[in-house]
Every structure is written in C-alpha cells, then in structure tokens.
C-alpha positions as CSV (number, residue, x, y, z in Angstrom):
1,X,2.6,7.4,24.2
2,X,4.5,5.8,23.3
3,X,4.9,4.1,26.3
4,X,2.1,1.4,26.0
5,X,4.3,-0.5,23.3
6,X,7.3,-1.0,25.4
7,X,7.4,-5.0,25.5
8,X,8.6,-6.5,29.1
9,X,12.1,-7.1,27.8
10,X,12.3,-3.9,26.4
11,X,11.6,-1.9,30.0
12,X,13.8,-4.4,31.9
13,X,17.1,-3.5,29.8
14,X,16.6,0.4,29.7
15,X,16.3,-0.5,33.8
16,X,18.9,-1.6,34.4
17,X,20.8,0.8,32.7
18,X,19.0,3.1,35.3
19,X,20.4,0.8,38.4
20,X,23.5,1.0,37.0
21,X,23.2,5.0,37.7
22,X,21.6,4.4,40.9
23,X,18.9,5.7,40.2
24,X,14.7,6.1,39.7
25,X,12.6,4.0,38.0
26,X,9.3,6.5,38.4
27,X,5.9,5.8,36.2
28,X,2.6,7.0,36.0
29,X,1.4,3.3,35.5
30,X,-1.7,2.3,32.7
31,X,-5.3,2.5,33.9
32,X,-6.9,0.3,31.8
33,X,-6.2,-3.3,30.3
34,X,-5.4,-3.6,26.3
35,X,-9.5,-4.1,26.1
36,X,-10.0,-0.5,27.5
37,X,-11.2,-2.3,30.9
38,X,-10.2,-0.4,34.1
39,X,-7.4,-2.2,35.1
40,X,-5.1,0.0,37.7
41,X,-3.5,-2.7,40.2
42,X,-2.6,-4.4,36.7
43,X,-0.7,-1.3,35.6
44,X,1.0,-1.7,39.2
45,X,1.5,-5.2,38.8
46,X,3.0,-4.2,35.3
47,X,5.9,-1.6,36.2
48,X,6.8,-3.3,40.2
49,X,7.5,-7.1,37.5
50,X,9.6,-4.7,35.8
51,X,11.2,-2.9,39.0
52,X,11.8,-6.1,40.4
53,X,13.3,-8.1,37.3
54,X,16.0,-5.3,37.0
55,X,16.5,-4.8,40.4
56,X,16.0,-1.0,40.8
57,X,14.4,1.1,43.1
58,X,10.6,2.3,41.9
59,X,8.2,5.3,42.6
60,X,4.8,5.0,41.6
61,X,3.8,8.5,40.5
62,X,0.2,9.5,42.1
63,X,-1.7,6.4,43.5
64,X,-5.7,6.5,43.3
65,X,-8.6,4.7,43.4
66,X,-10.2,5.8,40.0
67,X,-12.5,3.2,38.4
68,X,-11.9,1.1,41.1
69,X,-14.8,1.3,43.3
70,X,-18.2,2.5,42.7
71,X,-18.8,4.3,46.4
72,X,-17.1,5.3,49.1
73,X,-16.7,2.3,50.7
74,X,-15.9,0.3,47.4
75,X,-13.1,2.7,47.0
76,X,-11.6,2.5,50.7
77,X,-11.6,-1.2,49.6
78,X,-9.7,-0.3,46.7
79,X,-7.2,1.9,48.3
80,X,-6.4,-1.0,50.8
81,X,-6.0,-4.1,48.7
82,X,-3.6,-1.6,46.9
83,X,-1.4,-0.8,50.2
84,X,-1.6,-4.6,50.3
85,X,-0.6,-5.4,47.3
86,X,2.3,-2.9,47.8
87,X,3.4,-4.4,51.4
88,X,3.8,-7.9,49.5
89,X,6.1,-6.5,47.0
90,X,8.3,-4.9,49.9
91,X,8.4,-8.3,51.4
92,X,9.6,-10.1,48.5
93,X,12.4,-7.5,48.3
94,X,11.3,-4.6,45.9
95,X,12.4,-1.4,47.1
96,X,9.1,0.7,46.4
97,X,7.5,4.2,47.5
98,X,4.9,6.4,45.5
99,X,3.1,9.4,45.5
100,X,0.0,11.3,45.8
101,X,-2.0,14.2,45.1
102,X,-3.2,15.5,48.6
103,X,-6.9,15.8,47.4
104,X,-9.6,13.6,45.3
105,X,-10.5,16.8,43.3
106,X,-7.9,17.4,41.3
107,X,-6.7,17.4,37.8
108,X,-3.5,18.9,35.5
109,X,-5.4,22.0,35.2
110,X,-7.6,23.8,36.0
111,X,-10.5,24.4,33.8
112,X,-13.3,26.9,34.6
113,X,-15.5,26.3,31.4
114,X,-16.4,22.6,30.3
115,X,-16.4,24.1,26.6
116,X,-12.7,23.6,27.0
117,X,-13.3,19.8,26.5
118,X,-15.5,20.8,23.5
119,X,-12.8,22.8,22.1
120,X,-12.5,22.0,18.4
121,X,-15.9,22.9,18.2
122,X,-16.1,26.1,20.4
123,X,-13.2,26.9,17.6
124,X,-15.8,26.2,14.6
125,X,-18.6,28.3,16.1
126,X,-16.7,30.9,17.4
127,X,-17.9,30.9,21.1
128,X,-19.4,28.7,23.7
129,X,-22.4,30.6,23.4
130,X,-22.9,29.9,19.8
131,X,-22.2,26.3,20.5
132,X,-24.6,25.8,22.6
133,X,-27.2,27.5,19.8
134,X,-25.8,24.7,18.0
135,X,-26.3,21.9,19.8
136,X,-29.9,23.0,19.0
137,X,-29.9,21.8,16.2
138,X,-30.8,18.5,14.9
139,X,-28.0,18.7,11.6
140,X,-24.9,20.4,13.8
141,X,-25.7,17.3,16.5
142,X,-25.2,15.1,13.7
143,X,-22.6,16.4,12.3
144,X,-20.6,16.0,16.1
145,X,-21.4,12.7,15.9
146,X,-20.0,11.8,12.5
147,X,-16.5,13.4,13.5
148,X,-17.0,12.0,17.1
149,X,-17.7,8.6,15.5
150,X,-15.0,9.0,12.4
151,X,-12.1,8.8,15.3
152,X,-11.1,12.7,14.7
153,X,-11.9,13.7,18.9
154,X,-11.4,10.5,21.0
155,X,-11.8,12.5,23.9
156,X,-15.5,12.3,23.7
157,X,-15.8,8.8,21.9
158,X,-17.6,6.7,24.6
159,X,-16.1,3.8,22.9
160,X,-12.6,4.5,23.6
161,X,-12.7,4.8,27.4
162,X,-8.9,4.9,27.8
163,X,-8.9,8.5,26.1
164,X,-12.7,9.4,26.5
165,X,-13.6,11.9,28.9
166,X,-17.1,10.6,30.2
167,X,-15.7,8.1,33.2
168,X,-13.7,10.8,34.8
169,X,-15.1,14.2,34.3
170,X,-18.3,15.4,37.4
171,X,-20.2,18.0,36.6
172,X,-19.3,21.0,38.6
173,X,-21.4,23.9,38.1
174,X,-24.7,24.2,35.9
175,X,-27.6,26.1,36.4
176,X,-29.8,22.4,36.6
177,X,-28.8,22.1,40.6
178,X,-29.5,18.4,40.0
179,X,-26.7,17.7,37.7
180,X,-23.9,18.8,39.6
181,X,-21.9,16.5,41.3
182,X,-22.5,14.0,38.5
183,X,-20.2,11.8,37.1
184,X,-21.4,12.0,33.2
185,X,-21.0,8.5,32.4
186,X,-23.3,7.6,35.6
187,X,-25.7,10.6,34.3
188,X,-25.7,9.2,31.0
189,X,-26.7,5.6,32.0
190,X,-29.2,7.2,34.7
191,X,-31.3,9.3,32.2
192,X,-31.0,5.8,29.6
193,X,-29.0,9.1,27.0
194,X,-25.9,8.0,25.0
195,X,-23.2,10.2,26.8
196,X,-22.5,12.3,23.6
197,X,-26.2,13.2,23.5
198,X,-26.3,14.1,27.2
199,X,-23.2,16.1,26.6
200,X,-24.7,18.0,23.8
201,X,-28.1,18.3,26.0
202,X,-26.3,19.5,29.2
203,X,-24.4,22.6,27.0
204,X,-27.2,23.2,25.2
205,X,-28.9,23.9,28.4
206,X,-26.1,26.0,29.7
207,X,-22.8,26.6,28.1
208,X,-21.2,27.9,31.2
209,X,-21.4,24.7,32.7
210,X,-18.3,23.4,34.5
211,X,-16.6,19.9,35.2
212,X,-13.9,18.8,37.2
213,X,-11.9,15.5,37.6
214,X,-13.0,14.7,40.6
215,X,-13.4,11.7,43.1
216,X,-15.9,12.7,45.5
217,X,-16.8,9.2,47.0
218,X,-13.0,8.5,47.2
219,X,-12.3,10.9,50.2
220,X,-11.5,8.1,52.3
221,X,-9.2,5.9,49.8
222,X,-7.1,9.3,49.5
223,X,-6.7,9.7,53.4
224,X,-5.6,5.8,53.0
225,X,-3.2,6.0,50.5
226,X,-1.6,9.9,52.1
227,X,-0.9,8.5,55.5
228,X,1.1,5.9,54.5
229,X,4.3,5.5,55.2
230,X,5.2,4.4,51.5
231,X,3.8,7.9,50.3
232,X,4.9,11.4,49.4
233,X,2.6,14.0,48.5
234,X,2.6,16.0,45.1
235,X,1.1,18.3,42.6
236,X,0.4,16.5,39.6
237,X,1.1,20.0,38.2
238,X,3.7,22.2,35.9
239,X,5.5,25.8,36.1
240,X,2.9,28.5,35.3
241,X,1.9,32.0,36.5
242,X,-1.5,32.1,38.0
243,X,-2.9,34.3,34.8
244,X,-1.5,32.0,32.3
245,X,-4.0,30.6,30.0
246,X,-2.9,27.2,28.0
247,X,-5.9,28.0,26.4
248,X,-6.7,29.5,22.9
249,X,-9.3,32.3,24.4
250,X,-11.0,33.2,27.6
251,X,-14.0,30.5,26.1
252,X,-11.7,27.4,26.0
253,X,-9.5,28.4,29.7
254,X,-7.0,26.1,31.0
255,X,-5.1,27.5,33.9
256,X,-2.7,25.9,36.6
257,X,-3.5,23.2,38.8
258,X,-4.4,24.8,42.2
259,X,-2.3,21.3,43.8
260,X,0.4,24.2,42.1
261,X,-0.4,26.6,44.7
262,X,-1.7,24.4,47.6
263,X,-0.5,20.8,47.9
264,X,1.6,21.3,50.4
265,X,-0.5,23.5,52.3
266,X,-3.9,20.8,51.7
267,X,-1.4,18.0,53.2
268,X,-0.1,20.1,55.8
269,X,-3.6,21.1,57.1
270,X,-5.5,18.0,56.9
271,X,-3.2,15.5,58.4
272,X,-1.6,17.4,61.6
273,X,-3.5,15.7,63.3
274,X,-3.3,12.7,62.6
275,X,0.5,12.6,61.9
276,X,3.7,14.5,63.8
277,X,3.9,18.0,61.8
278,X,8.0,16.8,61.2
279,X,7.2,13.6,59.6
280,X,4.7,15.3,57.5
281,X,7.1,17.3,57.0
282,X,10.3,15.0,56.1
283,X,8.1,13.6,53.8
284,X,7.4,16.5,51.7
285,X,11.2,17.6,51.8
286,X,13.8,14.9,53.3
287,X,11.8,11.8,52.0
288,X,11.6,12.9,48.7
289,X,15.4,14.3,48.4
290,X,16.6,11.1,49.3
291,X,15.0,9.3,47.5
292,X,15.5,10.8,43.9
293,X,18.9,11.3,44.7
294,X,18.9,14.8,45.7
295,X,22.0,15.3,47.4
296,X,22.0,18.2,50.5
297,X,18.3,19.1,50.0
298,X,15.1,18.4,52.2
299,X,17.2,19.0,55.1
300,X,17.8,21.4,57.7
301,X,21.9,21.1,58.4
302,X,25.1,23.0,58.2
303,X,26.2,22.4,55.1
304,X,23.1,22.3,53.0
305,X,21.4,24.2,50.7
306,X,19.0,26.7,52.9
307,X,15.5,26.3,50.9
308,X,13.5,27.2,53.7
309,X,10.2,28.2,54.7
310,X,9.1,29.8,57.6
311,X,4.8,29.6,58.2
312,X,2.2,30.2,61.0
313,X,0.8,26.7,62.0
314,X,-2.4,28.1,63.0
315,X,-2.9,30.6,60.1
316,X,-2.0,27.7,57.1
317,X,-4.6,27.9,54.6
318,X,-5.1,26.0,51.3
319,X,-7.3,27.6,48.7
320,X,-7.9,24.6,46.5
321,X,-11.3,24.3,47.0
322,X,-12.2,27.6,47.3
323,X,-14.1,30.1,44.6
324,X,-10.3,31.3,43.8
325,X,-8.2,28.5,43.8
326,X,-5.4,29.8,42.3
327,X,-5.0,32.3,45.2
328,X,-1.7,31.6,47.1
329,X,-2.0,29.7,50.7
330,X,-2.3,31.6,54.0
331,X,0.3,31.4,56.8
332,X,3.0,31.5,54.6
333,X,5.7,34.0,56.3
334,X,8.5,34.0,54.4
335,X,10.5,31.4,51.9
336,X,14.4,31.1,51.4
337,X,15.6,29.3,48.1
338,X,19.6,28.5,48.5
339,X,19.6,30.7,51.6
340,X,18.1,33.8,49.6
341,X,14.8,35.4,50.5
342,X,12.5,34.7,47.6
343,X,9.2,34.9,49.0
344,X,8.3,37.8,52.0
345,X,4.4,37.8,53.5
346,X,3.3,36.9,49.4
347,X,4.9,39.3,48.3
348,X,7.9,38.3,45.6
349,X,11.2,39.9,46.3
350,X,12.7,39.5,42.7
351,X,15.3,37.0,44.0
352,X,15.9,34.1,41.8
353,X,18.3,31.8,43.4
354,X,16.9,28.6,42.2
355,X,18.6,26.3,40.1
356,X,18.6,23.7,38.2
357,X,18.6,20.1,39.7
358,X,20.9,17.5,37.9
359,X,21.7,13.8,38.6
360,X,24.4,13.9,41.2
361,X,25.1,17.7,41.0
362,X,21.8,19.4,42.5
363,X,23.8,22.3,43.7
C-alpha cells in the first residue's frame, strides 16, 4: 500500500521523471488480479507496460514461481514462460533485468514459532501454551472466528487470499510427522477442514509447531530463473543483528532472514558449477553496481572503492538451511569495506568504514 491504486497514467509520469534522472524503475510487482486470483505474469505485464511507455530502465525485484504451478514440473513451466515472456520484452526494446532470492525457502524473516502468525491472540492468552488450551475450546474457537470473520486479522481470513497466510505458509516442524512439509491450504482441502479450523486443530495439537514460506516443489523454477543472464541474486532481507527479535516476546519470535547471512554464499555454492565463479561473481557485485547507478563499486580497479572479500572456495558454507540459520557462512577469510578491514576469520574488528550510498555520489 498504497501502491495498488496507482492508475497507469499515474506510474508512467512519476517514470519518467525517474528517466530523466537516469535512473531505476525497481518493483516488487502484484501477485494476484483485483479478484484475489493468482495472477504474477499480470503483475509483470503490469509494471514492464509501464517501463516501456516511459521509456526507462526496470528491475523486477525477486522473480518466483509462487501460485503458479502446482508441482515441480508445473512450476519449471512457470519459471520458463516467465524468462519468455521476459526475452519478448527485451526484443521489443525494454531494457529489463531482475532479481532473486538464491533459495525456494525463504521468507522476510525468520520465524521459529508459527504462534507468531497467531500473534494477537498469543497477546490475549498470554502464551502459546495457553493458546493452544484455548483452541480447546469450543467458545474461544468461536470467538477467533468472529474477529477472523469481522475483517480485524486478514492474515488468517481464507477469503482474502491476497493478505491471508494459508496459500504460502508449509508446515515446518510439528510433532504429527505427517503434517510437515504441508502447504496448509492443500492440508486444509485434503482433510475436507476450513483452513481456520485446521489452523486452530494443528496448535492445539502442538503449539510449538513451525511454518515456513517455502516452495519445495519449485527447486527447479529457482535454478531457472538464478542462471539467467537477466538475473542478480538477493536477500529479500533488512539490517539486523542475529539476536534481534522484531518480536513482542520469545513466544511470538521474528528474527532476520538467514538470505541476511547466506545469499551470497547459497548462490555461490550451488551454481559453481554450473556457471564461471567470476560471472557469478560480477553478477553479485559489478552487475548490480552498474546497473543502479553505483558509480566505482562492484569492481576490482585502481581507482575504486576497495570493498573486498577474500574466501576459501572449497571451505564456502551457507547455513540457511541448517538447525542454526542465522550462524554466519564458512570460508569467509577476511572482508574490506572502502579498503578497511571490517571483517577478520568472523570475527568483527570494530571498523566502520561503510557509508552511505546516494544517487550519483556513492562515495
């Protein structure tokens, strides 16, 4: 919000204000139609009219497949007719690139409890433990419902599916082995139970139960869209210490993305082989310099800022997926931010030679 409401028009003169700058025009496009129908290449379709119409150049921020195919295959599908679809638009002269998160299990943050999507109401009972007593019974359940149902928590509405968290969210870790890996829409329709009941039936059960945003049949479709020449990895994450909670207690935990930590690392590892480790590289650093403008960065040459990192090939690491995720990568030997030594075998130096990157100043 409120970006849904822009009108065609509208986008196309604030553009071309931006080409007059020479510079970005970079979206996280819409997912669904005005129905709440998944609707992702008409969100592309959407902002590359726009790009086009005001002739500047576009980034689409993190391609995926979600909603777009129902397997593995469906999704591969998915991930080509959108590479397609981005090859025509080159062709008929729109000067495009996006990028994506190196991994189909990710999410902004990372949450260790699923009571943080029941928040409100971990709030109101006081703990995830005495939620799930509640869920027990018949007059709390109801009363979810009516709120739920009133429009107060959207989040888990199942008739709003462009805020509601049933189509994205897999269960991750519950002590019933057979509901893990679950998307809970899918589990919902499955076991014929109205996904707020199942919700309510699956904490009741166990209230440490996890969930993640994950794509686990879209493994493929994110190989696809990384190797690309069109594409340039990222996060999908923001500035925080590894112990920070965005939380309200240790019940209701929401802690960095590990894409924070790792992303580089995850792109790095899995596509050596497959790609030259310098154009990996370049597009990771040079690629994305250049193209939002930023001027002597991504580069190794005289005359440039020195951020530089030096790493073991064969030692490189990413702990995304492992039981800590939040633990810094492996083979990282030492890290120079505008020539300074910032970061020596993990350990942090105290050096803080960063600074702040603005249009056609980034020193």
């Amino acid at each position: 919000m409120p970006g849904p409401f822009a009108t065609f028009d509208e986008m196309v003169r604030m553009l071309k204000i931006v080409r007059e700058y020479d510079s970005i025009f970079a979206s996280h496009t819409r997912n669904y139609d005005a129905q709440g129908k998944v609707d992702r290449m008409g969100g592309y379709q959407d902002m590359l009219k726009e790009a086009m119409a005001s002739g500047v150049r576009a980034n689409v921020s993190h391609v995926h497949t979600l909603g777009m195919g129902s397997d593995e295959a469906g999704n591969a599908e998915a991930a080509r007719k959108t590479l397609e679809y981005f090859e025509q638009m080159i062709r008929q002269g729109c000067d495009l690139t996006y990028d994506v998160i190196p991994s189909p299990y990710s999410m902004d943050m990372t949450v260790p409890y699923f009571a943080t999507f029941l928040r409100p109401f971990v709030l109101m009972c006081g703990s995830r433990r005495h939620l799930a007593e509640s869920f027990r019974v018949p007059d709390f359940r109801q009363m979810v419902r009516q709120v739920v149902e009133s429009g107060m928590y959207p989040l888990m509405d199942s008739r709003q599916p462009m805020m509601s968290m049933y189509p994205i969210l897999t269960v991750s870790r519950h002590r019933n082995p057979a509901w893990v890996g679950k998307n809970l829409m899918t589990l919902a329709e499955e076991c014929g139970k109205d996904p707020l009941d199942l919700v309510m039936d699956l904490f009741a059960e166990d209230c440490d139960m996890g969930a993640e945003m994950a794509l686990p049949d879209s493994v493929e479709a994110n190989d696809l869209l990384c190797l690309s020449p069109l594409a340039m990895p990222c996060s999908d994450g923001f500035t925080g210490g590894r112990q920070m909670n965005f939380g309200l207690n240790d019940d209701i935990q929401m802690t960095p993305n590990p894409m924070n930590f790792s992303f580089a690392i995850r792109y790095l590892c899995r596509y050596q082989n497959q790609l030259p480790l310098e154009t990996l590289i370049h597009r990771m650093t040079g690629m994305p310099a250049d193209r939002f403008g930023l001027t002597d960065r991504g580069h190794l040459r005289e005359g440039a800022f020195a951020d530089i990192v030096i790493f073991d090939r064969e030692a490189l690491h990413s702990a995304d997926r492992d039981p800590d995720p939040l633990r810094y990568p492996d083979g990282i030997e030492q890290v120079l931010v505008n020539g300074v030594l910032t970061i020596d075998h993990q350990r942090h130096t105290g050096a803080r030679a960063g600074r702040i990157l603005r249009k056609s100043r980034c020193g």
